[in-house]
C-alpha positions as CSV (number, residue, x, y, z in Angstrom):
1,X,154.4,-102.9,157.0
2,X,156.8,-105.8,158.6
3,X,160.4,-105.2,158.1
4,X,162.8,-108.1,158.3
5,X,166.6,-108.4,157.4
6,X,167.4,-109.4,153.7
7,X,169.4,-112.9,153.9
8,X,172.8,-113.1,152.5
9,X,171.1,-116.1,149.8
10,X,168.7,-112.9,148.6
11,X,171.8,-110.3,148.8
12,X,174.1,-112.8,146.4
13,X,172.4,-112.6,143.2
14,X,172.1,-108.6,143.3
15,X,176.0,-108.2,143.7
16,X,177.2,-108.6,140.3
17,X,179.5,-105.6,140.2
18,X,181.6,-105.2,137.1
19,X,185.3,-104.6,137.3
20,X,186.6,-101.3,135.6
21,X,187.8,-101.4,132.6
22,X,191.2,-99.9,130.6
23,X,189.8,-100.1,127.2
24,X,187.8,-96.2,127.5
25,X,186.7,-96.8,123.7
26,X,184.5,-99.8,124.5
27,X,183.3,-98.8,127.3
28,X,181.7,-95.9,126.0
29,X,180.8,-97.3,122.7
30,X,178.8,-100.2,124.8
31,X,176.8,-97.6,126.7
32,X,175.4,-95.8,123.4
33,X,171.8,-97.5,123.1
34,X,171.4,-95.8,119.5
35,X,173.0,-93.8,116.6
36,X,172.1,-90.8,118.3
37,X,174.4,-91.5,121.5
38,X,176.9,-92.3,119.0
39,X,176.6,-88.8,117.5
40,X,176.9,-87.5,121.0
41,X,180.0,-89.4,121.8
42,X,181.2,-88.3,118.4
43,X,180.5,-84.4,119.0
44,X,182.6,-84.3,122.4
45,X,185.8,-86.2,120.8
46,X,185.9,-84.8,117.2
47,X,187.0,-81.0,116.1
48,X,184.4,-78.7,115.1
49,X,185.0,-78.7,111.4
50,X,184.9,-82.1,111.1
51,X,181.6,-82.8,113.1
52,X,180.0,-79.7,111.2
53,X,181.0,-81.3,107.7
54,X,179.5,-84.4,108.6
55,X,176.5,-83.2,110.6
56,X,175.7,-79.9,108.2
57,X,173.7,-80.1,105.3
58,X,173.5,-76.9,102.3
59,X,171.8,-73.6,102.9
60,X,169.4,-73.6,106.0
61,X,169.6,-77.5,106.2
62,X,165.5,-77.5,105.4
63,X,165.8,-80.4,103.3
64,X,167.6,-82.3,106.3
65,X,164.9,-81.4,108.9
66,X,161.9,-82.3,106.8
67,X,164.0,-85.8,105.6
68,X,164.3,-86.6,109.8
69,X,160.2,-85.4,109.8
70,X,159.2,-87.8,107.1
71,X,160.8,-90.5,108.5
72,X,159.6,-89.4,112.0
73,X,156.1,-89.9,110.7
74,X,155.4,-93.0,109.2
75,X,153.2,-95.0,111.4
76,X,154.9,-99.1,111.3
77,X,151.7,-101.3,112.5
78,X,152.3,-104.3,115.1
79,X,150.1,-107.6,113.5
80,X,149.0,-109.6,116.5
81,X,149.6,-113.5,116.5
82,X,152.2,-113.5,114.2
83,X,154.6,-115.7,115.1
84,X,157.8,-114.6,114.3
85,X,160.9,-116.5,116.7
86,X,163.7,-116.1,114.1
87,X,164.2,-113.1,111.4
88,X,166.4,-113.4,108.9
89,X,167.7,-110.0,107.5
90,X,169.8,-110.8,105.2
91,X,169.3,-109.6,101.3
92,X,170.0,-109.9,97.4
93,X,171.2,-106.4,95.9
94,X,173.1,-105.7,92.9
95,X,173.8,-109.2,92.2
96,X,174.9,-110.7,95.2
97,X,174.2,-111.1,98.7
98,X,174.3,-108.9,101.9
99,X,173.9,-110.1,105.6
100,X,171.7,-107.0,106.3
101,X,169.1,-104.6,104.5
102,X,171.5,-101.6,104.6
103,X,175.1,-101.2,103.5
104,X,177.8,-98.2,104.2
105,X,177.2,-94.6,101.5
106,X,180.0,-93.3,100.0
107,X,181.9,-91.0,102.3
108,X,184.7,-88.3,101.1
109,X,187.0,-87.0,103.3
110,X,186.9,-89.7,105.8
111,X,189.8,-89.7,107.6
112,X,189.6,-86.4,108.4
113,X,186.4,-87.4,110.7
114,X,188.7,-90.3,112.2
115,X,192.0,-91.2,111.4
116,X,190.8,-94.8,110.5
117,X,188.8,-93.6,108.1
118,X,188.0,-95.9,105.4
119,X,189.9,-99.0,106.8
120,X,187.5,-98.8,109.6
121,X,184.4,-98.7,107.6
122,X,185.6,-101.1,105.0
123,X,186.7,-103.5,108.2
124,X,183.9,-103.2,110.1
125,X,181.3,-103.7,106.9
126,X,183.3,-106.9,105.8
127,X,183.5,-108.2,109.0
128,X,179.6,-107.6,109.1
129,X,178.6,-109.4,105.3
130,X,177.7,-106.0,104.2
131,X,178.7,-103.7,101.2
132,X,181.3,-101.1,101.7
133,X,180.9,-98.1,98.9
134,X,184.3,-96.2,98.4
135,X,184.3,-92.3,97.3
136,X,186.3,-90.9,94.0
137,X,186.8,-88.2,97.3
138,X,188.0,-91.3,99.6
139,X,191.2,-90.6,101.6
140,X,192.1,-94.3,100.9
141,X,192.8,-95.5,97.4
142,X,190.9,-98.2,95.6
143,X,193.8,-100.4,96.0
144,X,194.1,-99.7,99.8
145,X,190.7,-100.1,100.4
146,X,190.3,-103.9,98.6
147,X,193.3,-104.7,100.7
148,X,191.2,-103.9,104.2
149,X,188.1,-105.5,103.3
150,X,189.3,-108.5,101.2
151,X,191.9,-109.3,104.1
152,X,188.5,-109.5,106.8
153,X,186.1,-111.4,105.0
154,X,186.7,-113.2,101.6
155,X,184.3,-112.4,98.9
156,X,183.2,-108.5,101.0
157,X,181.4,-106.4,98.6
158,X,183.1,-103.3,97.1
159,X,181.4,-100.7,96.0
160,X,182.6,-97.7,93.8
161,X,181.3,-94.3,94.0
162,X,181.9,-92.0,91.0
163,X,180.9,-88.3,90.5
164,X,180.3,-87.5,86.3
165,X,183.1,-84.9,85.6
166,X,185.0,-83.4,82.9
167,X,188.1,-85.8,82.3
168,X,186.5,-88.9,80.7
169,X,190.3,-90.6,80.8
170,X,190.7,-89.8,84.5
171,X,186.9,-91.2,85.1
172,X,188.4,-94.3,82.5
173,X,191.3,-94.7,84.9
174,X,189.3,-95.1,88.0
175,X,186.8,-97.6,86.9
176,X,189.4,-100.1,85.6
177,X,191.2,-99.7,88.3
178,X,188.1,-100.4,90.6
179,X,187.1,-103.3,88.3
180,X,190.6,-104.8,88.8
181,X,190.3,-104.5,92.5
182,X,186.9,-106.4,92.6
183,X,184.6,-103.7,92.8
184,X,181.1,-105.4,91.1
185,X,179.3,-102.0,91.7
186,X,179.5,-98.9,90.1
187,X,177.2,-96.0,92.2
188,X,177.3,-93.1,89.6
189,X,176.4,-89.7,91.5
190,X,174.1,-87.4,88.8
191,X,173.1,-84.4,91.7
192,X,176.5,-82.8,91.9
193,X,177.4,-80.5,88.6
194,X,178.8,-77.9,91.5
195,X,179.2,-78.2,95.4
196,X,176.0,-77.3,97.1
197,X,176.9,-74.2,99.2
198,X,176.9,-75.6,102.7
199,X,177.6,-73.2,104.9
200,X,178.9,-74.5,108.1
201,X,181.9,-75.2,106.4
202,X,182.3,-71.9,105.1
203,X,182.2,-70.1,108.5
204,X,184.2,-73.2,110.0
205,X,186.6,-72.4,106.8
206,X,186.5,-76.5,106.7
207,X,189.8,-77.6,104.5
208,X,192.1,-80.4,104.3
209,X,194.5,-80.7,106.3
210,X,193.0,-77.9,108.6
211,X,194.6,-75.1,109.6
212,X,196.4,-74.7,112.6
213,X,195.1,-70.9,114.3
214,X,194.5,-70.0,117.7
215,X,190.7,-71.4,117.0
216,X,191.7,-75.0,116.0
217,X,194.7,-75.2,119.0
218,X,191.7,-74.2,121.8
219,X,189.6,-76.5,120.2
220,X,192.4,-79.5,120.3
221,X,193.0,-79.1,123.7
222,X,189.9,-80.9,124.7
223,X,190.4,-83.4,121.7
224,X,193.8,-84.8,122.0
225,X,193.0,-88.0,120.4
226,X,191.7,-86.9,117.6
227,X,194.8,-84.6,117.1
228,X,197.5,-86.8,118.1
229,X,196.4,-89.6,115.7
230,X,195.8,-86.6,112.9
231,X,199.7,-85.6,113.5
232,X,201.3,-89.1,113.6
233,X,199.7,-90.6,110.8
234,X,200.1,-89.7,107.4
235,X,198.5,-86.5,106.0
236,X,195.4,-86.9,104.4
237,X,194.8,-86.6,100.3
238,X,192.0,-87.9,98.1
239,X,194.2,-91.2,97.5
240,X,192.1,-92.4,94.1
241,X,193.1,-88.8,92.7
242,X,196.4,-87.2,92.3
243,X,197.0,-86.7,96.1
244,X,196.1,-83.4,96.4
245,X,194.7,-81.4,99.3
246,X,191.8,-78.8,98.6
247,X,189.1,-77.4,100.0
248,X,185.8,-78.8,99.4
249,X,183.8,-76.2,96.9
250,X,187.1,-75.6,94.4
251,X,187.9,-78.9,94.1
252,X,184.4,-80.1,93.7
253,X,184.6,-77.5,90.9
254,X,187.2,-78.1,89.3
255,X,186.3,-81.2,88.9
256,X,182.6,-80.8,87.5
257,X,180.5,-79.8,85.0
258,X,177.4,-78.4,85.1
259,X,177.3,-78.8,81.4
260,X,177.5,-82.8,81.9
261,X,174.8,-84.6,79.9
262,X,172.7,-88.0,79.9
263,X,175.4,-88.3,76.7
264,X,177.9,-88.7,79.6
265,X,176.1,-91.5,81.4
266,X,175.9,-93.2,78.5
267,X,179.4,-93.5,78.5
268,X,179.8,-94.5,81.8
269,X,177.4,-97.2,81.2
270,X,179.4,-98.2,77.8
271,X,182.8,-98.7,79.3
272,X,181.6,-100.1,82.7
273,X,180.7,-104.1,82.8
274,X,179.3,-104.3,86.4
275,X,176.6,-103.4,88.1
276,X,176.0,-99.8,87.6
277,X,173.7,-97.9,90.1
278,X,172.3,-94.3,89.3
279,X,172.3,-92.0,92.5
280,X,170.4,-88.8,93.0
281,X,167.2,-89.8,92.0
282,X,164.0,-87.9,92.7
283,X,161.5,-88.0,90.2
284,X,159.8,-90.2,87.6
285,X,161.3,-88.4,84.7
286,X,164.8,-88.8,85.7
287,X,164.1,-92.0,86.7
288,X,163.1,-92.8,83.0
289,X,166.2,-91.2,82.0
290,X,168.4,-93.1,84.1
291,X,167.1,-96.2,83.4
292,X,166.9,-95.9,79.2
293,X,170.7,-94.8,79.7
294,X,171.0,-98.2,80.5
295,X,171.5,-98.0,84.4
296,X,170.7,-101.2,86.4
297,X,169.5,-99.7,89.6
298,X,168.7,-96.4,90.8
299,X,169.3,-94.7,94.3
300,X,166.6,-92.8,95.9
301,X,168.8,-89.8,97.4
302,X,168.5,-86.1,97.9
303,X,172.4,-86.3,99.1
304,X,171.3,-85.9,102.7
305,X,170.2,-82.4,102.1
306,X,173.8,-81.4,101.4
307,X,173.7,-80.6,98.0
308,X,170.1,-78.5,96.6
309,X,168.5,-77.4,99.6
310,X,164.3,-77.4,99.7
311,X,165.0,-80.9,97.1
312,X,162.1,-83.6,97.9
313,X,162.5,-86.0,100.8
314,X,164.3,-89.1,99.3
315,X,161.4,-91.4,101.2
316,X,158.3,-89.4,100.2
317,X,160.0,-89.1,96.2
318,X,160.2,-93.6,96.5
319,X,156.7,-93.8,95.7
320,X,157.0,-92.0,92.6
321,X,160.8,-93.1,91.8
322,X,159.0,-97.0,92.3
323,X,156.1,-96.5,89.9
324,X,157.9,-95.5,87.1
325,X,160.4,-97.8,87.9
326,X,158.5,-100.8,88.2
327,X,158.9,-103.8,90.5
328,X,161.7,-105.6,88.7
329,X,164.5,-102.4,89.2
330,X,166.4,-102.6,92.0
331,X,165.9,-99.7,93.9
332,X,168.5,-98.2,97.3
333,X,167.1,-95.6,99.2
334,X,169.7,-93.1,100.4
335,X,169.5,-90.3,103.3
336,X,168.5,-89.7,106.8
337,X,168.5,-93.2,108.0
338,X,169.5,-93.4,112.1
339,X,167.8,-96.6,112.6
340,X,166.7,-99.7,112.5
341,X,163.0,-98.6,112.3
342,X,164.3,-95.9,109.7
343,X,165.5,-99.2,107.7
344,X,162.4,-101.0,108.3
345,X,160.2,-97.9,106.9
346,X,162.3,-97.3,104.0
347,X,161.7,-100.6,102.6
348,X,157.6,-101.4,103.6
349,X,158.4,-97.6,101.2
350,X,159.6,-99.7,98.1
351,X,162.8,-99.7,98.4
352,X,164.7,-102.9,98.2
353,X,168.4,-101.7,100.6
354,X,169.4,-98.8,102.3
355,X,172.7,-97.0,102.5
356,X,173.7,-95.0,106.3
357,X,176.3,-92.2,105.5
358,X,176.1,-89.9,108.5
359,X,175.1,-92.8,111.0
360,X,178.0,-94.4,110.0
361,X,179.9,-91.4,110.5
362,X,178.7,-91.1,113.7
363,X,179.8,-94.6,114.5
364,X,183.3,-94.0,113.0
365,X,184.0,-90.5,115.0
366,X,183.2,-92.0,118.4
367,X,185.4,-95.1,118.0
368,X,187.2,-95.9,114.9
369,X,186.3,-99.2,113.1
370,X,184.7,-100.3,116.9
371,X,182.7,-97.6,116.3
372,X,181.1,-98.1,113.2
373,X,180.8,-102.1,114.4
374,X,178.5,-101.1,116.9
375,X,176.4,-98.7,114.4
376,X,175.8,-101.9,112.4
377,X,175.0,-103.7,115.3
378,X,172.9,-101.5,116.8
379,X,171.1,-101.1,113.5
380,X,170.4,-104.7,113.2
381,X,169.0,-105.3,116.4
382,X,166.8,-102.7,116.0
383,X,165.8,-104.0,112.1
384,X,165.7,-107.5,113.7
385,X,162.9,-106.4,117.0
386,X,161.0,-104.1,114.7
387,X,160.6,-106.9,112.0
388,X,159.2,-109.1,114.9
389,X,156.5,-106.4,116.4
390,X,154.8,-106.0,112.9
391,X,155.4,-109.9,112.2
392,X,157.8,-110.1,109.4
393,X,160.5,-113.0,109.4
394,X,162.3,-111.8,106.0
395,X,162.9,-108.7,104.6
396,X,160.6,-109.6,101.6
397,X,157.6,-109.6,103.9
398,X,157.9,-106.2,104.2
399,X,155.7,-103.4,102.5
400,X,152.9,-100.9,102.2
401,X,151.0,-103.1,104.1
402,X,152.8,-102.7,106.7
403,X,153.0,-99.3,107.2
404,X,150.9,-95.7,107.0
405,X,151.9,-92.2,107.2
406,X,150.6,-89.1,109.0
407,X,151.2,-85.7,109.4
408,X,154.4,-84.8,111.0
């Protein structure tokens, strides 16, 4: 083999070096290549307790596992020779448009993953053309919330999440208050009569604000930021409630009733003029339910496993949630998405949008709003390449025919 000396003209184009950077949040935010770097990024910088309640799930976390299996097994298929330069993801759901197939879930607690919180999410998703869903258990107000995301983007879509609970005034209070702010969808949450028992939060004794013992200090000193931004902002309360500060399973239960009827939707659909979106779906007879209860849309969700452990996978329950449905009910399907493939599969499935709740999570612990911008974009490019290997240029080109399962 003849050696010779490289000439400075072949040298040139390899030395492209990059100069160091001082923002440390984009630089490690532009080397995750997926959600799951995110999660990584967000697991080193974020407390224990806070990690566990977004990354835990009720009981042994089966229905979690088998949700990542489902998704893990659908086959997508690649269609030769179909041309397919330019892919346009963008949607109609509930009314009005979306730039993407997938908007943000309905997230309590969420400062208390990043001190941002909602403002980053609702930033980040306006900036982005898609719909932002706020909590009743949001640690940013209805009100605060319209402010972020109407001062971004004019016209972003606001979403309101509501559990069914005892107080029908206080439930009256929030929706005309959501319905003043410009909220055009109602996501009513039906899988929740009492807190699921998740149990990473009870050995992490997960409350808000935590509590300061010798467990939480060690654990700070490796997560400044997260602490320093905890301490000098202010404290954290369920801002579309009465400002209080609980923990999770006695304030979920004080606020529920597992006594709560299809009576009590009815309601809910009789006072509410928008678009009103039933979540917790799983089966053709409650499907049926929802929809003679007068419910526009349903969401396929098993609560990311965190309510009713060993509950059906919300993707293998969208078959049967779909045929009793029927073609013209809009249909979202809700848990375990962490990608753009995930996306993709969910709706060659039936479904017609996706919510991320976790991924965006992810997103948001490792870097704020930035964080959560660079969940959306990394979803989309992966929504946009696998459109364009199985030769689909819009999102109602996908379906069954595009995918196939197997066995996990």
């Amino acid at each position: 083999m003849k050696r010779r000396f490289p000439s400075v003209s072949e040298l040139r184009p390899l030395m492209q070096f990059e100069l160091p950077t001082l923002d440390r949040r984009a630089a490690r935010l532009a080397r995750a290549a997926d959600v799951w770097d995110l999660r990584a990024i967000a697991k080193r910088r974020t407390p224990r307790p806070a990690f566990d309640y977004v990354d835990g799930a009720a009981q042994r976390e089966l229905t979690v596992r088998r949700t990542r299996e489902a998704f893990d097994a659908v086959e997508l298929l690649p269609r030769i020779l179909h041309g397919t330069e330019k892919v346009d993801l963008s949607t109609m759901i509930a009314g009005g448009s979306s730039s993407l197939p997938f908007g943000i879930a309905p997230t309590g607690f969420t400062r208390f993953m990043h001190a941002e919180g909602e403002d980053g999410g609702a930033a980040a998703a306006a900036a982005a053309g898609i719909p932002f869903s706020l909590s009743t258990m949001g640690t940013r107000s209805i009100e605060q919330v319209a402010v972020v995301s109407g001062g971004v983007a004019d016209g972003a879509r606001r979403w309101f999440q509501l559990y069914l609970w005892k107080d029908r005034q206080k439930s009256l209070d929030l929706l005309e208050r959501a319905a003043a702010s410009g909220y055009d969808t109602l996501l009513v949450t039906v899988d929740t009569p009492v807190a699921g028992q998740r149990l990473r939060d009870v050995r992490n004794g997960m409350v808000i604000p935590p509590k300061l013992t010798l467990k939480t200090v060690l654990d700070a000193s490796y997560r400044p930021e997260w602490w320093f931004n905890f301490l000098t902002t202010d404290p954290l309360t369920f801002a579309s409630l009465t400002n209080t500060s609980q923990d999770l399973p006695t304030l979920i239960n004080s606020m529920f009733d597992p006594t709560l009827s299809i009576a009590d939707l009815e309601w809910i659909r009789s006072v509410w003029g928008g678009k009103l979106f039933v979540k917790g779906i799983l089966t053709a007879e409650d499907t049926r339910r929802a929809l003679d209860a007068g419910a526009d849309g349903l969401i396929v969700s098993n609560h990311g496993g965190r309510q009713l452990d060993r509950a059906p996978v919300s993707l293998q329950a969208l078959p049967e949630v779909r045929a009793e449905a029927g073609d013209e009910v809009e249909i979202i399907l809700d848990s375990g998405i962490m990608s753009g493939a995930d996306v993709v599969a969910a709706l060659c499935s039936g479904a017609d949008f996706t919510l991320i709740g976790r991924a965006y999570l992810y997103g948001l612990m490792a870097g704020g709003r930035e964080g959560v911008a660079r969940v959306i974009e990394l979803l989309a490019k992966e929504i946009e390449v696998t459109m364009q290997l199985i030769g689909a240029a819009t999102v109602a080109d996908l379906g069954p025919h595009l995918l196939r399962s197997r066995q996990a």
